[in-house]
N, CA, C and O atoms as a GROMACS GRO file, in nm:
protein
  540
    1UNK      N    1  -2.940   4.665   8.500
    1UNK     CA    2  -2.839   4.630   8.598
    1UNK      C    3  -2.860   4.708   8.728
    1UNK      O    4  -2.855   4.639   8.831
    2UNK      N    5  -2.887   4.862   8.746
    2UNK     CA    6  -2.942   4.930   8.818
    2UNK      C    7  -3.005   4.835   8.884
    2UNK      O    8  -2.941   4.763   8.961
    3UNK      N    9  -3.163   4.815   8.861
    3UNK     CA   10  -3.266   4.753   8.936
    3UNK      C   11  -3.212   4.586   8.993
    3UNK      O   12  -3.229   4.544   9.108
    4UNK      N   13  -3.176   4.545   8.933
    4UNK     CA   14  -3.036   4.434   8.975
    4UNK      C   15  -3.012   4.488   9.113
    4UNK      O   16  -3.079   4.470   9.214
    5UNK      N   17  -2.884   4.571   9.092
    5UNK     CA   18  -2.832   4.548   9.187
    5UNK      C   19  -2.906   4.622   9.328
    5UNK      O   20  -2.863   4.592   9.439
    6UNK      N   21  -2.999   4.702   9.314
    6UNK     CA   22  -3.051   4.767   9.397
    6UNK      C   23  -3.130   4.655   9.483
    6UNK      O   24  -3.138   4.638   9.605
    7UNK      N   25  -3.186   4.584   9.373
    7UNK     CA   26  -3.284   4.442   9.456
    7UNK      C   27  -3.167   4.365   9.558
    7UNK      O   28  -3.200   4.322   9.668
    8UNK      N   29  -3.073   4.359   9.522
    8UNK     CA   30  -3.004   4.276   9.601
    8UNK      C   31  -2.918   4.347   9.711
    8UNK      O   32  -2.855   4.284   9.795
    9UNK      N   33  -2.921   4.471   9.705
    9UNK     CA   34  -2.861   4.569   9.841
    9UNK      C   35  -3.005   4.543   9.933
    9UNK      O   36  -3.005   4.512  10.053
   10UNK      N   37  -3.117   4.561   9.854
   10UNK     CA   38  -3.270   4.577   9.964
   10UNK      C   39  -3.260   4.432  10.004
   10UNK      O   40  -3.230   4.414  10.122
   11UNK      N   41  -3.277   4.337   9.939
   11UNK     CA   42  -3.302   4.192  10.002
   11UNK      C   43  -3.170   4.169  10.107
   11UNK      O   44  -3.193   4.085  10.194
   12UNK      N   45  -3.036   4.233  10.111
   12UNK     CA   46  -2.952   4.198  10.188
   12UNK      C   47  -3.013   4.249  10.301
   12UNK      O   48  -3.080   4.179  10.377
   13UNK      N   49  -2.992   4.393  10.320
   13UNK     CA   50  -3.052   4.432  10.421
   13UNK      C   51  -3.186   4.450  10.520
   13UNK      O   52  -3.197   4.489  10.636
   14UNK      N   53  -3.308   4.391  10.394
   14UNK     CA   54  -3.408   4.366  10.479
   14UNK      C   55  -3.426   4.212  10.539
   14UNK      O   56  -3.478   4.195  10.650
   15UNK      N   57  -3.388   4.118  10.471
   15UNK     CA   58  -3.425   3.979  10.496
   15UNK      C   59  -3.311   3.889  10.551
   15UNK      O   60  -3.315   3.792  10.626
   16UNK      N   61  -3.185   3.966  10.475
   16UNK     CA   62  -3.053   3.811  10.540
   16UNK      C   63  -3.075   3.883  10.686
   16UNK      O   64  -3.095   3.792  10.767
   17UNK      N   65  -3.079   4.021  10.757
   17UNK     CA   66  -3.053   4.026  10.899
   17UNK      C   67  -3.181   3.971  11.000
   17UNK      O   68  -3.174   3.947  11.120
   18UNK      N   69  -3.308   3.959  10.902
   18UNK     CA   70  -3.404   3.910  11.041
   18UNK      C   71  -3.376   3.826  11.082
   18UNK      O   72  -3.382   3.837  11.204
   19UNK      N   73  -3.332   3.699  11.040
   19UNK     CA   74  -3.360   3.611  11.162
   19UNK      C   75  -3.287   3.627  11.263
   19UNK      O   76  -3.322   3.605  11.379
   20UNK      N   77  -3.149   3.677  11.217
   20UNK     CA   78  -3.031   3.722  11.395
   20UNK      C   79  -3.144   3.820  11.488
   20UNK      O   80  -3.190   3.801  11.600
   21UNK      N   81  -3.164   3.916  11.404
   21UNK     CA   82  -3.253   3.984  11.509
   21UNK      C   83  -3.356   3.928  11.583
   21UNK      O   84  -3.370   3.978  11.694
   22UNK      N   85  -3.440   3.831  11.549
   22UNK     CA   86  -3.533   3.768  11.588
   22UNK      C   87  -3.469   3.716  11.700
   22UNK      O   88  -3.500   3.739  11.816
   23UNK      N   89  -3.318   3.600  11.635
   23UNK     CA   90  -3.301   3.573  11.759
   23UNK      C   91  -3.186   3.670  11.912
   23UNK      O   92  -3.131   3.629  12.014
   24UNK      N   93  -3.193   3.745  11.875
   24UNK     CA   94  -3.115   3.884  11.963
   24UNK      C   95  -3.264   3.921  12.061
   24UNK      O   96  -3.260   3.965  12.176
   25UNK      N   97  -3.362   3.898  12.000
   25UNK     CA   98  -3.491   3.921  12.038
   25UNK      C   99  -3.542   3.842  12.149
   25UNK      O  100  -3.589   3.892  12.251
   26UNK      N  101  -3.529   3.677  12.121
   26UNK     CA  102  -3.566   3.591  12.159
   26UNK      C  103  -3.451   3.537  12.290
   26UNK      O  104  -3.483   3.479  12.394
   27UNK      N  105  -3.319   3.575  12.250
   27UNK     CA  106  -3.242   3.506  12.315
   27UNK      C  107  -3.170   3.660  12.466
   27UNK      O  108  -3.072   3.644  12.538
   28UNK      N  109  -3.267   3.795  12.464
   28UNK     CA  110  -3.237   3.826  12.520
   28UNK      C  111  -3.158   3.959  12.540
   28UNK      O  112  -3.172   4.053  12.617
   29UNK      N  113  -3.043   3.921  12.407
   29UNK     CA  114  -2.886   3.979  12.321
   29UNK      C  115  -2.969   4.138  12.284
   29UNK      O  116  -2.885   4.211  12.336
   30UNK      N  117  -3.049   4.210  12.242
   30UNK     CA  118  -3.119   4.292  12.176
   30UNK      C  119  -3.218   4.355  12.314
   30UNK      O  120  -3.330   4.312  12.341
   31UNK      N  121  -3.147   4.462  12.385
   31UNK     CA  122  -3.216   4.478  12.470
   31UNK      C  123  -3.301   4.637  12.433
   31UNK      O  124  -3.354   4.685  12.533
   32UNK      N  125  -3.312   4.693  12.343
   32UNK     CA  126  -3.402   4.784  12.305
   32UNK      C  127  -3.580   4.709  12.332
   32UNK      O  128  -3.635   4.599  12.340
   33UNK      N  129  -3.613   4.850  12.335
   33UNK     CA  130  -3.769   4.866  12.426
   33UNK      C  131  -3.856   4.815  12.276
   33UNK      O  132  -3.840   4.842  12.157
   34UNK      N  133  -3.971   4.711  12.367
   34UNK     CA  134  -4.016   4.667  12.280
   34UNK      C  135  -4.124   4.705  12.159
   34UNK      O  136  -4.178   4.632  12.076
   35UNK      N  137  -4.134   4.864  12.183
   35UNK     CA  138  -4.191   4.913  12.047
   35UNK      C  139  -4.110   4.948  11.994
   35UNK      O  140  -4.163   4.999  11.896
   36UNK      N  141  -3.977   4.964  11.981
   36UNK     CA  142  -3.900   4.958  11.896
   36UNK      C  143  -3.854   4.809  11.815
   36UNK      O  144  -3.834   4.810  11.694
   37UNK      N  145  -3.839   4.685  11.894
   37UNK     CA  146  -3.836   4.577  11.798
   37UNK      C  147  -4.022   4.610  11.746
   37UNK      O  148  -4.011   4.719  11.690
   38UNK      N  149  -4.093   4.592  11.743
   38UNK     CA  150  -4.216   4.584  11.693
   38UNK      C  151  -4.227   4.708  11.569
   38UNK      O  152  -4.310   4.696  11.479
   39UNK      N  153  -4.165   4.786  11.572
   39UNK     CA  154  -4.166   4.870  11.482
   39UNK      C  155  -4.009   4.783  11.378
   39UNK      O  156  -4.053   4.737  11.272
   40UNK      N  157  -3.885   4.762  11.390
   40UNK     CA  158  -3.865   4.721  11.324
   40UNK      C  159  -3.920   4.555  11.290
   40UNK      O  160  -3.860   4.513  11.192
   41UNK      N  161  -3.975   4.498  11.321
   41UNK     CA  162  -4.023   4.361  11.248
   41UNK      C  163  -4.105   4.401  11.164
   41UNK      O  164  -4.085   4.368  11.048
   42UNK      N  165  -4.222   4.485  11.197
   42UNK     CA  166  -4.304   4.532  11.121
   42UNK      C  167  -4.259   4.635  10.963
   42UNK      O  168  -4.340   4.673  10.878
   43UNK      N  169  -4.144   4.654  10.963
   43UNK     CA  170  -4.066   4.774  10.872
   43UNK      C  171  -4.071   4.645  10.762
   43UNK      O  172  -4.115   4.640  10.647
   44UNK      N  173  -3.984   4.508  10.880
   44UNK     CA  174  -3.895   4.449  10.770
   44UNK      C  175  -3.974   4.343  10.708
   44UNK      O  176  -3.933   4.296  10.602
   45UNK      N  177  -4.081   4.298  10.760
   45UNK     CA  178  -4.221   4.245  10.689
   45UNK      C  179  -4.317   4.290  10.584
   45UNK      O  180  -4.379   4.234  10.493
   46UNK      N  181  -4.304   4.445  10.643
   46UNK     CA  182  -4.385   4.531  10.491
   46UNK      C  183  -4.304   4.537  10.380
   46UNK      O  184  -4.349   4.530  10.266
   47UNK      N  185  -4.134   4.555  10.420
   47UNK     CA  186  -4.105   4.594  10.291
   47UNK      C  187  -4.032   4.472  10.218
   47UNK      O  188  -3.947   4.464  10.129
   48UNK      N  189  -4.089   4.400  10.279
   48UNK     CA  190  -4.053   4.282  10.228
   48UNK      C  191  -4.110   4.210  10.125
   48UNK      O  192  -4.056   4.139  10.040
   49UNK      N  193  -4.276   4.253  10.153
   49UNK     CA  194  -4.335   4.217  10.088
   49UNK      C  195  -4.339   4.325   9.926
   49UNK      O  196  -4.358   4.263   9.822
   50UNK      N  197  -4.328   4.416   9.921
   50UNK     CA  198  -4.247   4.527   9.840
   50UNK      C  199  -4.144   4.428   9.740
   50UNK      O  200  -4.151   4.410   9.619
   51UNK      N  201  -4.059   4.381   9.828
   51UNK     CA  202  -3.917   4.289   9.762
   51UNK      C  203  -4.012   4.212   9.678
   51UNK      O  204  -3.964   4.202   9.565
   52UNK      N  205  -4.143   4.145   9.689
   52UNK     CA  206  -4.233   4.086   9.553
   52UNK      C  207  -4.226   4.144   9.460
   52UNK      O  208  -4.189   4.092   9.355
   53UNK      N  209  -4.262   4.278   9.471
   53UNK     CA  210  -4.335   4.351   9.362
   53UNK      C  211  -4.197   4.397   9.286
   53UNK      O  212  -4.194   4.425   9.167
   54UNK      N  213  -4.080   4.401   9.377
   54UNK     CA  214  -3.928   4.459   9.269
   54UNK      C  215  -3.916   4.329   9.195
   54UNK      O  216  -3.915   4.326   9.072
   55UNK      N  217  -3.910   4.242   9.256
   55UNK     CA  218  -3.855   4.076   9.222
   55UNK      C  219  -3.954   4.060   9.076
   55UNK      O  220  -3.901   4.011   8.977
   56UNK      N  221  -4.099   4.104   9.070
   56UNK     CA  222  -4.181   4.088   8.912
   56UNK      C  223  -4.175   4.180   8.907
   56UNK      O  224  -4.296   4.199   8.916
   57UNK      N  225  -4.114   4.328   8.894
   57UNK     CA  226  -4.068   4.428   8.805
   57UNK      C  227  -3.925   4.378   8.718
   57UNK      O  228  -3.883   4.400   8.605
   58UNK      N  229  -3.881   4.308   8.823
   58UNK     CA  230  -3.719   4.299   8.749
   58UNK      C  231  -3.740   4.165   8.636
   58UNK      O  232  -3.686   4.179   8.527
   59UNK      N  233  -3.823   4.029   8.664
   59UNK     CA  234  -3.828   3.926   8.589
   59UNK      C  235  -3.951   3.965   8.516
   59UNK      O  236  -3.989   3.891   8.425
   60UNK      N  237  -4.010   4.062   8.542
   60UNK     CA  238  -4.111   4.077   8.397
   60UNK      C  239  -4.255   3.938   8.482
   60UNK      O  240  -4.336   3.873   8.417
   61UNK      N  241  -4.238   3.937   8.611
   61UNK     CA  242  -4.360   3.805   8.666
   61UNK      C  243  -4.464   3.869   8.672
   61UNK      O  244  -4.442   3.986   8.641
   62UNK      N  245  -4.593   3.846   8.703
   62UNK     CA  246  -4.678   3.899   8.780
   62UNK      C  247  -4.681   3.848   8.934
   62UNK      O  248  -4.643   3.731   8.943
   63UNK      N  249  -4.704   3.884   9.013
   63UNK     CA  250  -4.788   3.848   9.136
   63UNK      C  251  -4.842   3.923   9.195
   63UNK      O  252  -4.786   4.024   9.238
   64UNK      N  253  -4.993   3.891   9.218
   64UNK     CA  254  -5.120   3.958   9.221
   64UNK      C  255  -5.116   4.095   9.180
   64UNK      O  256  -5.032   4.129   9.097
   65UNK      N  257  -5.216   4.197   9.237
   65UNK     CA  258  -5.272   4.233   9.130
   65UNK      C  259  -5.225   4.398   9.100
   65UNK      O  260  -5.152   4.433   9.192
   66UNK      N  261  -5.243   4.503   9.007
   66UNK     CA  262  -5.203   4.636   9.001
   66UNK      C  263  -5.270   4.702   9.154
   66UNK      O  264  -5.209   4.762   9.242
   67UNK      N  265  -5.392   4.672   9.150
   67UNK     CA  266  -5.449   4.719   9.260
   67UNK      C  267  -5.372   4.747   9.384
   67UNK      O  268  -5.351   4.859   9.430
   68UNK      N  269  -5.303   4.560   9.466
   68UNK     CA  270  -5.267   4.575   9.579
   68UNK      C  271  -5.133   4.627   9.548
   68UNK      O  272  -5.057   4.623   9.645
   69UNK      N  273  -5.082   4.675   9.439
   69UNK     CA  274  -4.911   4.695   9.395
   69UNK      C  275  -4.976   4.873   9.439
   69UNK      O  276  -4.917   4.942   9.521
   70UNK      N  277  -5.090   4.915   9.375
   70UNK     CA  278  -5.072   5.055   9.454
   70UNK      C  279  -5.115   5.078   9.517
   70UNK      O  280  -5.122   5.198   9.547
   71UNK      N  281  -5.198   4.952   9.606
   71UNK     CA  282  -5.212   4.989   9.789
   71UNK      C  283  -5.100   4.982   9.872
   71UNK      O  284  -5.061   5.045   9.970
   72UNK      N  285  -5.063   4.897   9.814
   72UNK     CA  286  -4.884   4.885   9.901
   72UNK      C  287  -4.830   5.027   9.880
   72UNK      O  288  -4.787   5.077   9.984
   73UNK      N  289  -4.823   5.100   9.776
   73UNK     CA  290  -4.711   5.152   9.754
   73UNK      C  291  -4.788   5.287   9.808
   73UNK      O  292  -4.716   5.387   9.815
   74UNK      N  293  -4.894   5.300   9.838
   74UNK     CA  294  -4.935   5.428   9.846
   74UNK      C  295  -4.959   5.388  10.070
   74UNK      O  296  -5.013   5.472  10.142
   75UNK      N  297  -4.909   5.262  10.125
   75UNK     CA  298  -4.895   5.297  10.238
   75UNK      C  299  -4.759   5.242  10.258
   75UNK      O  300  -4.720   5.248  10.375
   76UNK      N  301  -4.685   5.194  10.180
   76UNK     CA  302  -4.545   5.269  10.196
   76UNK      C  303  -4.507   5.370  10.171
   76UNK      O  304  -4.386   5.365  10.194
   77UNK      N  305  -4.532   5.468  10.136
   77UNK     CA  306  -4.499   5.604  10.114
   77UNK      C  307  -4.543   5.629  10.222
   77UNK      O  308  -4.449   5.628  10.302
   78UNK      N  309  -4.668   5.657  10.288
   78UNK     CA  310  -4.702   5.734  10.421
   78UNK      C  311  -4.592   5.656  10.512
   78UNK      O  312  -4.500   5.714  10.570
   79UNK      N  313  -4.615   5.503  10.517
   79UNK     CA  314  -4.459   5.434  10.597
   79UNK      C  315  -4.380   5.514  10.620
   79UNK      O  316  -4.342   5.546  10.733
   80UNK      N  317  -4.332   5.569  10.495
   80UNK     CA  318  -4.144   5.590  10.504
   80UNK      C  319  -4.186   5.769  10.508
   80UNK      O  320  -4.094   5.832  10.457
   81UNK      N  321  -4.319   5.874  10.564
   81UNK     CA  322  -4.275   5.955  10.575
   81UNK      C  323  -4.323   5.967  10.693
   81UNK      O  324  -4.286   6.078  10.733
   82UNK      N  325  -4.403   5.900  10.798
   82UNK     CA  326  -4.421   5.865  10.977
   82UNK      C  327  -4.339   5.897  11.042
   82UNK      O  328  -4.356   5.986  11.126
   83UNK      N  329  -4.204   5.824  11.021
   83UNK     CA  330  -4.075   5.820  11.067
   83UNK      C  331  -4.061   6.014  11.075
   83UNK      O  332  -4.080   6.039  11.194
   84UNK      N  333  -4.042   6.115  11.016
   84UNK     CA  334  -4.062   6.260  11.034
   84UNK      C  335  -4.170   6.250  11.159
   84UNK      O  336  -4.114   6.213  11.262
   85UNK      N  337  -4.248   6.263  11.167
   85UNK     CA  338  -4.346   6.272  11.288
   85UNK      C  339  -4.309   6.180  11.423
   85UNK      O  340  -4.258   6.229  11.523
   86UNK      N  341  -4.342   6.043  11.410
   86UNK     CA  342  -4.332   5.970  11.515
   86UNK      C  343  -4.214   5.846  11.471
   86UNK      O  344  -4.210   5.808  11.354
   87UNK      N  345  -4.125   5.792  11.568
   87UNK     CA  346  -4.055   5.655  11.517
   87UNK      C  347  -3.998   5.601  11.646
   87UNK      O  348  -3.877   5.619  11.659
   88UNK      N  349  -4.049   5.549  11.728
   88UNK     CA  350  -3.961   5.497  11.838
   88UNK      C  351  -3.801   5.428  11.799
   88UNK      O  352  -3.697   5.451  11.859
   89UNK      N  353  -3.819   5.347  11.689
   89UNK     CA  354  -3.657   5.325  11.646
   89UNK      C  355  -3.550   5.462  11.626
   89UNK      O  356  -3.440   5.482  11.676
   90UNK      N  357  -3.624   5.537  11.540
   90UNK     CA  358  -3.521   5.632  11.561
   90UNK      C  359  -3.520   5.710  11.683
   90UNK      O  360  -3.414   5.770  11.697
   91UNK      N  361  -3.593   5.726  11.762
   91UNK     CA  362  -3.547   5.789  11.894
   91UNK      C  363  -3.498   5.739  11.951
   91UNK      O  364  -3.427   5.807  12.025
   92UNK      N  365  -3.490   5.589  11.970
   92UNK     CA  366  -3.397   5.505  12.024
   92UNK      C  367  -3.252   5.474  11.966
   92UNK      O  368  -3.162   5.429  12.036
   93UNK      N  369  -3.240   5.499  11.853
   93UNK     CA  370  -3.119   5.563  11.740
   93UNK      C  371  -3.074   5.650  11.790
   93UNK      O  372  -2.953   5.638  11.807
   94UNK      N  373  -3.126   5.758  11.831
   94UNK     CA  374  -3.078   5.915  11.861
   94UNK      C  375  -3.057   5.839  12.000
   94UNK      O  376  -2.956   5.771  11.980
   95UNK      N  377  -3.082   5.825  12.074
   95UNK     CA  378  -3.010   5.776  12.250
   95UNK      C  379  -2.899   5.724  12.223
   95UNK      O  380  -2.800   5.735  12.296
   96UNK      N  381  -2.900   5.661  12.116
   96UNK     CA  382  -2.745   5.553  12.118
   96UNK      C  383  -2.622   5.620  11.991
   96UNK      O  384  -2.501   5.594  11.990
   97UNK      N  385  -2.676   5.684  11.921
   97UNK     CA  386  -2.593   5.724  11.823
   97UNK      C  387  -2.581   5.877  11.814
   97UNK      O  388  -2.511   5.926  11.725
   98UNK      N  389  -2.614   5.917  11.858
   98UNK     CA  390  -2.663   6.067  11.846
   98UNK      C  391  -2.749   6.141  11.751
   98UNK      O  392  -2.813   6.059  11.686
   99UNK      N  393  -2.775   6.262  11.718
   99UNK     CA  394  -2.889   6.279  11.660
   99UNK      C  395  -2.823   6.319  11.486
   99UNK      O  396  -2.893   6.307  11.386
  100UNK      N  397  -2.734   6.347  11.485
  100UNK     CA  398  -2.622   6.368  11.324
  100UNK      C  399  -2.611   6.226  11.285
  100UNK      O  400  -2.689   6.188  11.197
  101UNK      N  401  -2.523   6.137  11.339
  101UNK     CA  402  -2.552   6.006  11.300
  101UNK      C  403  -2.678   5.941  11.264
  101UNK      O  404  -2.677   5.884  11.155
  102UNK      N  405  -2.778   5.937  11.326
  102UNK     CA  406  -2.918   5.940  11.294
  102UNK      C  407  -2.921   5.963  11.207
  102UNK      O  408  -2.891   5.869  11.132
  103UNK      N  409  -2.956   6.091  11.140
  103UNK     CA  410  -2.994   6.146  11.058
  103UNK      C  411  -2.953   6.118  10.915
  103UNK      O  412  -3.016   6.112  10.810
  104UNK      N  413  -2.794   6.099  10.954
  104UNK     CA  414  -2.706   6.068  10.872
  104UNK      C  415  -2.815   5.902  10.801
  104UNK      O  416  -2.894   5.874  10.711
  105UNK      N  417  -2.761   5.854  10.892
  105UNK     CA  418  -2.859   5.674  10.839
  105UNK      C  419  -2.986   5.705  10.807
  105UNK      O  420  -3.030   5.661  10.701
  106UNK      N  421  -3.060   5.779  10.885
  106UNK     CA  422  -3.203   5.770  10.802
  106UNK      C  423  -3.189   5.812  10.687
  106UNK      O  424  -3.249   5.745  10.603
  107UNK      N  425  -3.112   5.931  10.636
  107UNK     CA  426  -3.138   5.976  10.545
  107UNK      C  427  -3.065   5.850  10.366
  107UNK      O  428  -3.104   5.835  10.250
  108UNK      N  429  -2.918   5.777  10.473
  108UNK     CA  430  -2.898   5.664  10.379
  108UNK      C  431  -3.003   5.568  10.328
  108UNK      O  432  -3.028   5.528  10.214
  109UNK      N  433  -3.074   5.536  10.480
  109UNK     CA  434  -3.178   5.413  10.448
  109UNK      C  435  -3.297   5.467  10.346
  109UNK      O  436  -3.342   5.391  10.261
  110UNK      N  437  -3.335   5.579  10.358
  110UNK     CA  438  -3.447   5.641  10.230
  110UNK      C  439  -3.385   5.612  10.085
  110UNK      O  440  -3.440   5.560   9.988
  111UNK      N  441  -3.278   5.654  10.097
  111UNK     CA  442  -3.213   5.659   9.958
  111UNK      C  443  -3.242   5.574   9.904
  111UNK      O  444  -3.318   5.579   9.807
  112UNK      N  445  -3.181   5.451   9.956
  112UNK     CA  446  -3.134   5.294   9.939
  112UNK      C  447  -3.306   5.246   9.892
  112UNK      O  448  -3.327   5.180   9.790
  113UNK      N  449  -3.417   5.294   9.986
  113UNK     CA  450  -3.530   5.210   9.937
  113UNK      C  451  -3.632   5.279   9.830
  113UNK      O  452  -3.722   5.234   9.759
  114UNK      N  453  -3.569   5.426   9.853
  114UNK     CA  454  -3.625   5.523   9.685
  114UNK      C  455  -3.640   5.405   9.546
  114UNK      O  456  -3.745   5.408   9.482
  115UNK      N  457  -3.528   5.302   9.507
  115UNK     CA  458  -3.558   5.212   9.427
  115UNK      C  459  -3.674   5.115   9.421
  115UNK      O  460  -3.739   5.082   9.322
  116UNK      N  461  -3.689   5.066   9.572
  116UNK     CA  462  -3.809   5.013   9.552
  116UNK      C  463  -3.951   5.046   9.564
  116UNK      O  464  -4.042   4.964   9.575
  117UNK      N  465  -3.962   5.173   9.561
  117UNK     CA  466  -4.070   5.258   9.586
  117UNK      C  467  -4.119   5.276   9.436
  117UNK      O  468  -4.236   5.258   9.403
  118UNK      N  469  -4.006   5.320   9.338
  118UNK     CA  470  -3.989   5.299   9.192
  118UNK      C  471  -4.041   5.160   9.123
  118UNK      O  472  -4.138   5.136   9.052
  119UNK      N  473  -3.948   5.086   9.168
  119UNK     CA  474  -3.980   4.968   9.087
  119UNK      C  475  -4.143   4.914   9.114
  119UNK      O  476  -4.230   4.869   9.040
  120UNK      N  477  -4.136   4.940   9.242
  120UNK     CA  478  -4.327   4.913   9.272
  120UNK      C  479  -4.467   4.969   9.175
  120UNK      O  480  -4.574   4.926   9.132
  121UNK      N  481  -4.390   5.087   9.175
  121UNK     CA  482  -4.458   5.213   9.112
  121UNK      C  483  -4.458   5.188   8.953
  121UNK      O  484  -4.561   5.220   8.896
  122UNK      N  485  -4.354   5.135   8.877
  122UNK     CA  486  -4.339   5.054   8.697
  122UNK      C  487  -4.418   4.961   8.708
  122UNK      O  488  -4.522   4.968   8.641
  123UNK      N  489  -4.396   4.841   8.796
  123UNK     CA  490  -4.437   4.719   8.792
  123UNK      C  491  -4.589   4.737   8.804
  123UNK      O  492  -4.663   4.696   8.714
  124UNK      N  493  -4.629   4.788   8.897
  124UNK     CA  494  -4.833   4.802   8.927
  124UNK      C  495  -4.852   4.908   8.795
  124UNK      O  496  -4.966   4.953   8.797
  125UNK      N  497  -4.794   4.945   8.712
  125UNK     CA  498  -4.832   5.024   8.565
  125UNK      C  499  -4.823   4.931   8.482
  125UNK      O  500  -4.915   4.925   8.400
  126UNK      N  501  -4.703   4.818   8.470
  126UNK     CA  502  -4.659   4.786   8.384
  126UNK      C  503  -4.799   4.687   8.348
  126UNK      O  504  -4.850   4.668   8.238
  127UNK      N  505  -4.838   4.635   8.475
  127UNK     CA  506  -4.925   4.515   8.506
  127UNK      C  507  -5.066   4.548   8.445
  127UNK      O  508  -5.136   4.475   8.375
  128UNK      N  509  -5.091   4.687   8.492
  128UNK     CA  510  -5.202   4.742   8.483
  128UNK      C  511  -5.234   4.763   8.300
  128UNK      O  512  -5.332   4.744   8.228
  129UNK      N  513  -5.126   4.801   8.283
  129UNK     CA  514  -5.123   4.824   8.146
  129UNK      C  515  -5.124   4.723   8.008
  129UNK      O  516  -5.163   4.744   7.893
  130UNK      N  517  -5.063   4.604   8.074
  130UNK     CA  518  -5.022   4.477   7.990
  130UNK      C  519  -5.154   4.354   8.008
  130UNK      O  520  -5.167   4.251   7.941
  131UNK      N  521  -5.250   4.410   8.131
  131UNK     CA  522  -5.368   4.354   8.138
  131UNK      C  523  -5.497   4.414   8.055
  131UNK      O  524  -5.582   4.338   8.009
  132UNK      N  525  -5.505   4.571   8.037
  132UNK     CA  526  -5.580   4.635   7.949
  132UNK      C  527  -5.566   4.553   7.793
  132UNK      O  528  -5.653   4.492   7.732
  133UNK      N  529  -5.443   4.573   7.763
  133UNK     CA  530  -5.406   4.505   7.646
  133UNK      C  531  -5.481   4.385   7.644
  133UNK      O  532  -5.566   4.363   7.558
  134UNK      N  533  -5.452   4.298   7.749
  134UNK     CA  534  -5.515   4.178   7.713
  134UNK      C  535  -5.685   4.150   7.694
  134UNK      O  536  -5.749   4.063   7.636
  135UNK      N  537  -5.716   4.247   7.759
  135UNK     CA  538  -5.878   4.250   7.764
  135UNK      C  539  -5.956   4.311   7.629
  135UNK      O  540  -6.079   4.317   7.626
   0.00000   0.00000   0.00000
């Protein structure tokens, strides 16, 4: 139920908000500097593709292979620790929210995707492991 509901807090927040943003983007509405939209499209595309690998951890699917489950997961991890060094979104966060608030959310948004960093991390074992078997 855990991994349940965690998939469906990540899919809310990475996928139901792109397309408004896209169009906040397109239509003008979204006036942040444009390596900051380019850094978030790019966030919400990688970890989107992530949302695969929870989606056949949670139904027991495959899609493709252990391999790219721990290439993904081993440059989402450097992903989600960049943001410490460099992040134009969050410095553009800190201009508008201040730097406690910031911090405050980054440190929510890690939390929140710690699950799918996990479930990535079972699923490219589970795969890896349930294919040995078969061989």
């Amino acid at each position: 139920m855990f991994w349940l509901i965690s998939f469906i807090i990540l899919l809310a927040i990475t996928v139901v908000p792109f397309p408004f943003k896209i169009y906040g983007y397109l239509s003008g509405k979204d006036d942040s500097p444009k390596l900051v939209k380019f850094e978030e499209i790019t966030n919400a595309l990688f970890m989107s593709v992530g949302l695969f690998g929870f989606y056949g951890f949670i139904t027991d699917k495959v899609f493709l292979t252990p391999l790219f489950w721990n290439g993904w997961l081993c440059v989402a991890i450097v992903w989600s620790l960049l943001p410490l060094v460099w992040s134009p979104k969050l410095d553009y966060a800190t201009e508008i929210l201040g730097r406690n608030k910031m911090r405050l959310l980054a440190g929510v948004s890690s939390i929140l995707y710690l699950p799918l960093l996990f479930a990535v991390y079972f699923y490219a074992n589970s795969i890896y492991t349930s294919q040995n078997f078969l061989s």
